[in-house]
DRENDO-1510 file (C-alpha; in Angstrom, 1 decimal, always signed):
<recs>
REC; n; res; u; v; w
REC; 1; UNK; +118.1; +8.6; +250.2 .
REC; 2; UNK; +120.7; +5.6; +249.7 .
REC; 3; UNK; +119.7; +2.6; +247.9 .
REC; 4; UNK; +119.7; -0.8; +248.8 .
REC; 5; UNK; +118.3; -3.8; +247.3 .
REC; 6; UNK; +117.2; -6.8; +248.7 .
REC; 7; UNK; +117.6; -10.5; +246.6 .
REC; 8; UNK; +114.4; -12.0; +247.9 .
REC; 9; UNK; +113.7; -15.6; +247.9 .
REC; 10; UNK; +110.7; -17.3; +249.2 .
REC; 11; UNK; +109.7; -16.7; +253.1 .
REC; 12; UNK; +108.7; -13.4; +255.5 .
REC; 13; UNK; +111.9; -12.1; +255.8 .
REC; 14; UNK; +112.3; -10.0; +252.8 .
REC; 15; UNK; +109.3; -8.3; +253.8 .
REC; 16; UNK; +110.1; -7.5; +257.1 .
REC; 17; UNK; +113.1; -6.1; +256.0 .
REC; 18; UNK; +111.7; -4.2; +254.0 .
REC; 19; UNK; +109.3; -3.0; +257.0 .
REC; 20; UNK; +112.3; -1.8; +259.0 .
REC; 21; UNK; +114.6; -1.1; +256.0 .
REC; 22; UNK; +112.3; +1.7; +254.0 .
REC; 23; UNK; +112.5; +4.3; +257.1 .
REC; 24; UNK; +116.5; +4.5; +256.1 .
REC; 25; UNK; +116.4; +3.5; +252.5 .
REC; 26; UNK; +115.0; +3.5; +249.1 .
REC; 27; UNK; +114.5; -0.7; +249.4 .
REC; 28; UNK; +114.2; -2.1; +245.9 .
REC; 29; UNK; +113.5; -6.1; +245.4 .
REC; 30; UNK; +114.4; -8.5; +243.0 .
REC; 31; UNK; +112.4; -11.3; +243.0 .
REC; 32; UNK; +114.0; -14.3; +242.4 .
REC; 33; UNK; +111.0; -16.9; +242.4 .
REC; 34; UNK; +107.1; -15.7; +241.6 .
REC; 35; UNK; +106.8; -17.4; +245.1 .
REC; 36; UNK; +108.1; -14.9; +246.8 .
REC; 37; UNK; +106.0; -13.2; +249.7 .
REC; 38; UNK; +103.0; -12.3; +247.7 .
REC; 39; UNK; +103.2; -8.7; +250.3 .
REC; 40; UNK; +106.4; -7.0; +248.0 .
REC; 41; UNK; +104.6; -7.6; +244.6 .
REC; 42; UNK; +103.1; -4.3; +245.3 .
REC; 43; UNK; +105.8; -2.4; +246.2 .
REC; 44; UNK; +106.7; +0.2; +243.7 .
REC; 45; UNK; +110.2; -1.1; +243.4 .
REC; 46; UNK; +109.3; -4.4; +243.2 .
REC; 47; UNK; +111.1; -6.5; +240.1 .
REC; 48; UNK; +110.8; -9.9; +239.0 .
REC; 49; UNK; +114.0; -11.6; +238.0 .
REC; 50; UNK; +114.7; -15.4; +236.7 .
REC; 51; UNK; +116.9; -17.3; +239.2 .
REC; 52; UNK; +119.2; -17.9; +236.4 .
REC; 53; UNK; +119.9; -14.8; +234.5 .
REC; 54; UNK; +122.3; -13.0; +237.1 .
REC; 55; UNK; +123.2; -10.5; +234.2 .
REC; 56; UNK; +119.9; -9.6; +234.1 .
REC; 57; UNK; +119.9; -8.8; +238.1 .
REC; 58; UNK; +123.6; -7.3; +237.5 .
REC; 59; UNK; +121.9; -4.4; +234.8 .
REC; 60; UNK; +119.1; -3.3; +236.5 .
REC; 61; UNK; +121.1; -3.0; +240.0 .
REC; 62; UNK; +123.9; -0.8; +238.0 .
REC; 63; UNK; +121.4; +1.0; +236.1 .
REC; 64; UNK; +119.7; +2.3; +239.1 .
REC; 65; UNK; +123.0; +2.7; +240.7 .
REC; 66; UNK; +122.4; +0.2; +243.6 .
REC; 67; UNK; +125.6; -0.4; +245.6 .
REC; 68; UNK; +124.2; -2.3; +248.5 .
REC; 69; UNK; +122.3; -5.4; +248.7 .
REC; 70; UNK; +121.2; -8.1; +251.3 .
REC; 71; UNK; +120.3; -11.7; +250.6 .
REC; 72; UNK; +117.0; -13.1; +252.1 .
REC; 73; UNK; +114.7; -15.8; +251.8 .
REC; 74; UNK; +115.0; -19.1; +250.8 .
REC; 75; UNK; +116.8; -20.9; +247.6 .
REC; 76; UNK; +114.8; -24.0; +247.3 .
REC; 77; UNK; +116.4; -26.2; +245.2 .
REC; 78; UNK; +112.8; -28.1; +244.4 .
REC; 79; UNK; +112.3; -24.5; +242.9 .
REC; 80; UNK; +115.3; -24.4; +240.9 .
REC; 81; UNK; +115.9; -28.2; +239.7 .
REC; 82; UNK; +111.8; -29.3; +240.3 .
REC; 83; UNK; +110.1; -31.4; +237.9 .
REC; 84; UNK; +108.6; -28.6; +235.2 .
REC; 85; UNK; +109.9; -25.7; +236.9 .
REC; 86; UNK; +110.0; -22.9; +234.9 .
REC; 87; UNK; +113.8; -21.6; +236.2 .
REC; 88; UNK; +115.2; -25.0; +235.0 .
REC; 89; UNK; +117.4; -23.2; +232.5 .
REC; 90; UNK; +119.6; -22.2; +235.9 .
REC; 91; UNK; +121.1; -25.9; +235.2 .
REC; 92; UNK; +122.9; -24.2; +232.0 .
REC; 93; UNK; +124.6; -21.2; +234.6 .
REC; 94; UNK; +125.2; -23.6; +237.3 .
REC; 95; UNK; +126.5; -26.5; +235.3 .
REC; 96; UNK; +130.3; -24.8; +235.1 .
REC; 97; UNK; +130.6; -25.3; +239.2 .
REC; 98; UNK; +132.6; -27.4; +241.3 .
REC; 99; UNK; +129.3; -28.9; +243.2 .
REC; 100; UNK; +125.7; -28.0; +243.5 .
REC; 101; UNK; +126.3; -27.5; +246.8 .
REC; 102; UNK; +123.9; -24.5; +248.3 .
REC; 103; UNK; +127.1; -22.8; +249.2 .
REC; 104; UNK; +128.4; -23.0; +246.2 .
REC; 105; UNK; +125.1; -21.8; +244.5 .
REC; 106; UNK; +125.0; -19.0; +247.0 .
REC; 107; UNK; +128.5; -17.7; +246.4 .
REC; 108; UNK; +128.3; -17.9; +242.9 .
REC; 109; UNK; +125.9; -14.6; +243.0 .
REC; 110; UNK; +127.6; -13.1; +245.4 .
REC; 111; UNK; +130.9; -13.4; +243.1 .
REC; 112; UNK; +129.1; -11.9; +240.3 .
REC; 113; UNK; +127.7; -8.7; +243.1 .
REC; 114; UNK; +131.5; -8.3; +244.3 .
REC; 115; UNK; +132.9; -8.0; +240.6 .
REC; 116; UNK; +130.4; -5.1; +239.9 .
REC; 117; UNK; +131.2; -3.6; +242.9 .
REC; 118; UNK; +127.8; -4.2; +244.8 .
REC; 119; UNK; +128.6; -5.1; +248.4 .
REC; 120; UNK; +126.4; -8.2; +249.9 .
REC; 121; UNK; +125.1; -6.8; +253.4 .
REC; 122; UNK; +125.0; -9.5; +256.6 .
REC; 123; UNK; +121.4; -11.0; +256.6 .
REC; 124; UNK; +121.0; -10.1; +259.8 .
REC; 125; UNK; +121.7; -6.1; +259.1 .
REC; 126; UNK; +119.2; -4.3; +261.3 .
REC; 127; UNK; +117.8; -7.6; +262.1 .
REC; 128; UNK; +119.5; -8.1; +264.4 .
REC; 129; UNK; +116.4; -8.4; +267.4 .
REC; 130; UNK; +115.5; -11.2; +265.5 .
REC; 131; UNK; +118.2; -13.4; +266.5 .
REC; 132; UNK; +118.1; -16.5; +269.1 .
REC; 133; UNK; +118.9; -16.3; +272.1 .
REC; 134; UNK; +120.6; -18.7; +275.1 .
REC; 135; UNK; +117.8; -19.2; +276.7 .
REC; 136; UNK; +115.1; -21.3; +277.5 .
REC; 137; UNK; +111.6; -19.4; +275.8 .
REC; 138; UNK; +109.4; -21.9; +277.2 .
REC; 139; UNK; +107.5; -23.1; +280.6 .
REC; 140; UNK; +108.7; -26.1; +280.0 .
REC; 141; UNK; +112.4; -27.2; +280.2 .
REC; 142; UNK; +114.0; -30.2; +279.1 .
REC; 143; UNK; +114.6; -33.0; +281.0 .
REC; 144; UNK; +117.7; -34.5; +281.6 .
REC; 145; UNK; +117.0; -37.3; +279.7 .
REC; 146; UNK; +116.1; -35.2; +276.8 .
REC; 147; UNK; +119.2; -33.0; +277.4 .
REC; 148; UNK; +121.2; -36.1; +276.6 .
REC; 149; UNK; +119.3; -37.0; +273.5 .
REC; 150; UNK; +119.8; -33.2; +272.3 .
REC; 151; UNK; +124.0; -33.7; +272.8 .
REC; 152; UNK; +123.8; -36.3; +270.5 .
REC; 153; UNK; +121.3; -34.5; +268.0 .
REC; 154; UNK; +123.9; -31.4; +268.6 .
REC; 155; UNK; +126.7; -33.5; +267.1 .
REC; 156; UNK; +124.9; -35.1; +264.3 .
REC; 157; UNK; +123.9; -31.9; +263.3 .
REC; 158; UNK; +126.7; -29.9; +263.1 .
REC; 159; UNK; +128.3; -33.5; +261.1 .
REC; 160; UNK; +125.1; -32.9; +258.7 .
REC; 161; UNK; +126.3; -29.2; +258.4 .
REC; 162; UNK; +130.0; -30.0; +257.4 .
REC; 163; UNK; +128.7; -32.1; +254.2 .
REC; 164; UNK; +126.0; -28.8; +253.7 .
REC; 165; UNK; +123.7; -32.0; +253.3 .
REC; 166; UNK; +120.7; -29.8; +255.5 .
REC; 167; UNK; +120.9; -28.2; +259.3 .
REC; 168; UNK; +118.0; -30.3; +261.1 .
REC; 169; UNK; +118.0; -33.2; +262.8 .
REC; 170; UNK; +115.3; -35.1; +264.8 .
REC; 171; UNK; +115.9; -37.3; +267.5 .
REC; 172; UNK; +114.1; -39.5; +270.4 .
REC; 173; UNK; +115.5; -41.8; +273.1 .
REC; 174; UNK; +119.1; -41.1; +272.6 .
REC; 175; UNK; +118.7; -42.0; +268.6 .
REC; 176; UNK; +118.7; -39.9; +265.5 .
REC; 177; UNK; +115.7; -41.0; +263.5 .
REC; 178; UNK; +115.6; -38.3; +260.6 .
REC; 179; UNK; +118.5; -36.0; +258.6 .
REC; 180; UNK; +117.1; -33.1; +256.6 .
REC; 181; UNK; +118.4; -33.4; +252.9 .
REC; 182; UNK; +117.1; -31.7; +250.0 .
REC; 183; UNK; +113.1; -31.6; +251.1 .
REC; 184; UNK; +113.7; -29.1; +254.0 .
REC; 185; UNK; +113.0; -29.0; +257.6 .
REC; 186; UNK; +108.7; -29.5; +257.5 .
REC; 187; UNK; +109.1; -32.6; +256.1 .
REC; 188; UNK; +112.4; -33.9; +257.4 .
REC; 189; UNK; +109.7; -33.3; +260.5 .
REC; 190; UNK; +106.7; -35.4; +258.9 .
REC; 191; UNK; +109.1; -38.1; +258.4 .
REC; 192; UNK; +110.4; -38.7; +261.9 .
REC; 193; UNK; +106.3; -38.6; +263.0 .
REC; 194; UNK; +106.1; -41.6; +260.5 .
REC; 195; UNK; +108.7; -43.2; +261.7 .
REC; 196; UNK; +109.1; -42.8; +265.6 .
REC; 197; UNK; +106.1; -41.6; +266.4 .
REC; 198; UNK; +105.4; -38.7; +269.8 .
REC; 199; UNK; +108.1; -37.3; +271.9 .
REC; 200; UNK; +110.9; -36.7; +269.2 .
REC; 201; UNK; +113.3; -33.7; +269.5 .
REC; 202; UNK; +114.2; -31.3; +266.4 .
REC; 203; UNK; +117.4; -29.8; +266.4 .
REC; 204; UNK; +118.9; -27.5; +264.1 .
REC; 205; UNK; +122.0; -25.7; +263.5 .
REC; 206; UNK; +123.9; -23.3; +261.7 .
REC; 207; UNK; +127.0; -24.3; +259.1 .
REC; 208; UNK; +130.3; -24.2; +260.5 .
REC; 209; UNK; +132.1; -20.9; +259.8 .
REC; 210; UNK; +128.5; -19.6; +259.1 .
REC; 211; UNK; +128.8; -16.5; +256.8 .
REC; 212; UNK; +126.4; -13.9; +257.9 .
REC; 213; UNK; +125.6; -12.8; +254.3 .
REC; 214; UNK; +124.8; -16.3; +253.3 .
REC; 215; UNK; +121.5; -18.4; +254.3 .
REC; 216; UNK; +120.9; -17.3; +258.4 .
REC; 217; UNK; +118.8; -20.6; +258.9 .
REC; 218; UNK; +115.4; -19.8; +260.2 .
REC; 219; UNK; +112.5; -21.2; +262.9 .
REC; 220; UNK; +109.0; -19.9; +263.9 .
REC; 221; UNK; +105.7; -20.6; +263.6 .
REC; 222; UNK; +105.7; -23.0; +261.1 .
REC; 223; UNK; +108.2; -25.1; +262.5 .
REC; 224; UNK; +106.3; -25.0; +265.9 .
REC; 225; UNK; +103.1; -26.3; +263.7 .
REC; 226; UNK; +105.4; -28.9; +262.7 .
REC; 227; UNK; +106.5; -29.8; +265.8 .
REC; 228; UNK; +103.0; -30.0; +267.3 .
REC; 229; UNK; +101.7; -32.1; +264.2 .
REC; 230; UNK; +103.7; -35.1; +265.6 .
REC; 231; UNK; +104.1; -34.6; +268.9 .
REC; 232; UNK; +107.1; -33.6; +268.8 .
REC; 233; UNK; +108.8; -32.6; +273.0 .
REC; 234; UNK; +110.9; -29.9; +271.8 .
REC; 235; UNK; +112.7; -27.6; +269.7 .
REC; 236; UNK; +116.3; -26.7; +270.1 .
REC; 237; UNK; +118.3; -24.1; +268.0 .
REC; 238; UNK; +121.6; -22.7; +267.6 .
REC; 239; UNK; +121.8; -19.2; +269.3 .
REC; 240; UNK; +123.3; -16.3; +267.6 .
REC; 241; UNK; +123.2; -17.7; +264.5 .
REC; 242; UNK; +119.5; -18.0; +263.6 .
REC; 243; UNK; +116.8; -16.0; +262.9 .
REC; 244; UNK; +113.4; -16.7; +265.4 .
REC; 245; UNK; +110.8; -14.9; +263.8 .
REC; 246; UNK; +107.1; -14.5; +265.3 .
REC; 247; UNK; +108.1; -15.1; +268.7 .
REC; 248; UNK; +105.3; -14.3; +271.2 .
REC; 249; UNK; +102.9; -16.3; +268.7 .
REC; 250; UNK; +105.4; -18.8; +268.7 .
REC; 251; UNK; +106.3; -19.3; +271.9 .
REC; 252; UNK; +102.7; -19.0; +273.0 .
REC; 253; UNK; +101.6; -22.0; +271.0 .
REC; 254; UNK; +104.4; -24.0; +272.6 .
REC; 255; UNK; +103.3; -23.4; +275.7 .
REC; 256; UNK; +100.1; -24.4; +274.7 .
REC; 257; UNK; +100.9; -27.8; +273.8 .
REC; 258; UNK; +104.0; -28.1; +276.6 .
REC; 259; UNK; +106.2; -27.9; +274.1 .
REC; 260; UNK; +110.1; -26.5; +274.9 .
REC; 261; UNK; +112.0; -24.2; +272.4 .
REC; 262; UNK; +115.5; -24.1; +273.7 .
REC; 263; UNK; +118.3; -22.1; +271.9 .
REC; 264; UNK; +122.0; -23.5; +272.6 .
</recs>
């Protein structure tokens, strides 16, 4: 059976890609943070690697004669630059690059995989059911009043995407009241509660020129929670370029709390 491996970082979907992937392939995972998806620790493949020591990675993929792997999961950088974080000796490897940029991070590994001639897989390789859609998922539809404030939170994300600043933006009564930076979506979402209050709109987007291989962006559940926390009207997501995972929980608890999720 051919090999693949999958670089996991924290989140569901290395697991689930390892639910569909192990009926083709002999999956093995390389850890990159211990807080990973607790559910792959058992696997019998399952290997813990510092986020730092590539060469490390680079070894154990050549040794067992891995020529395929896929990138998924996040790359927090509160993991890797955090106050007493125990990968902070990844500042030595990344302190050669251009920017810290999560790009740049990102393609850094994958230059080291291409030189050993280990090809990086799209993250959405049979994932592809997983993937937004243009549709409304909801009973309820924006209005259009919100469908105004959404074309300006539409343009200030993909502006937020071409600096690679973050990919969410949340909006209410034509104004942008919160960017995601380097804390991540949840709490660029507690933030605009704080600050304007119920009835905001989250928006989120993928990067210009997104490459598949490289950081698929990601809503469900937990963003929904989110979104319900503050009272939040809707959600609306780039189609075809995102991954919506847990859908009929999801949308369910949407409808629940009239609540759209809209993909554009």
């Amino acid at each position: 059976m051919e090999k693949i491996a999958i670089i996991a970082g924290v989140g569901e979907l290395p697991y689930l890609f390892l639910e569909v992937a192990k009926k083709e392939y002999d999956v093995h995972i390389l850890a990159l943070f211990s807080e990973c998806d607790s559910r792959l620790k058992s696997h019998e493949n399952y290997f813990q690697v510092s986020f730092s020591d590539i060469p490390q990675a680079m070894t154990y993929l050549i040794f067992q004669q891995i020529s395929k792997v896929i990138m998924l999961g996040k790359v927090e950088k509160k993991l890797i630059f955090g106050e007493g974080s125990s990968h902070s000796d990844a500042l030595a490897m990344l302190s050669e690059l251009k920017d810290k940029k999560d790009e740049t991070i990102v393609f850094e590994i994958i230059n080291f995989l291409k030189h050993s001639g280990i090809e990086v897989m799209p993250q959405n390789f049979m994932l592809e059911n997983l993937m937004v859609e243009k549709k409304i998922y909801t009973n309820v539809h924006p209005t259009t009043e919100d469908e105004r404030t959404i074309h300006l939170g539409l343009e200030a994300a993909k502006m937020l995407t071409t600096l690679d600043v973050g990919q969410t933006v949340v909006c209410k009564d034509m104004s942008v009241v919160a960017l995601e930076g380097i804390e991540g979506t949840d709490k660029t979402i507690d933030r605009a509660g704080e600050y304007a209050g119920k009835g905001t709109i989250i928006v989120k987007v993928a990067r210009p020129n997104q490459d598949p291989r490289v950081d698929i962006p990601t809503i469900g559940l937990d963003t929904v929670k989110k979104a319900v926390e503050i009272g939040a009207k809707g959600i609306v997501v780039e189609s075809e370029k995102m991954f919506f995972l847990g859908q009929e929980e999801t949308i369910k608890l949407a409808n629940e709390h009239s609540l759209f999720i809209v993909g554009v």
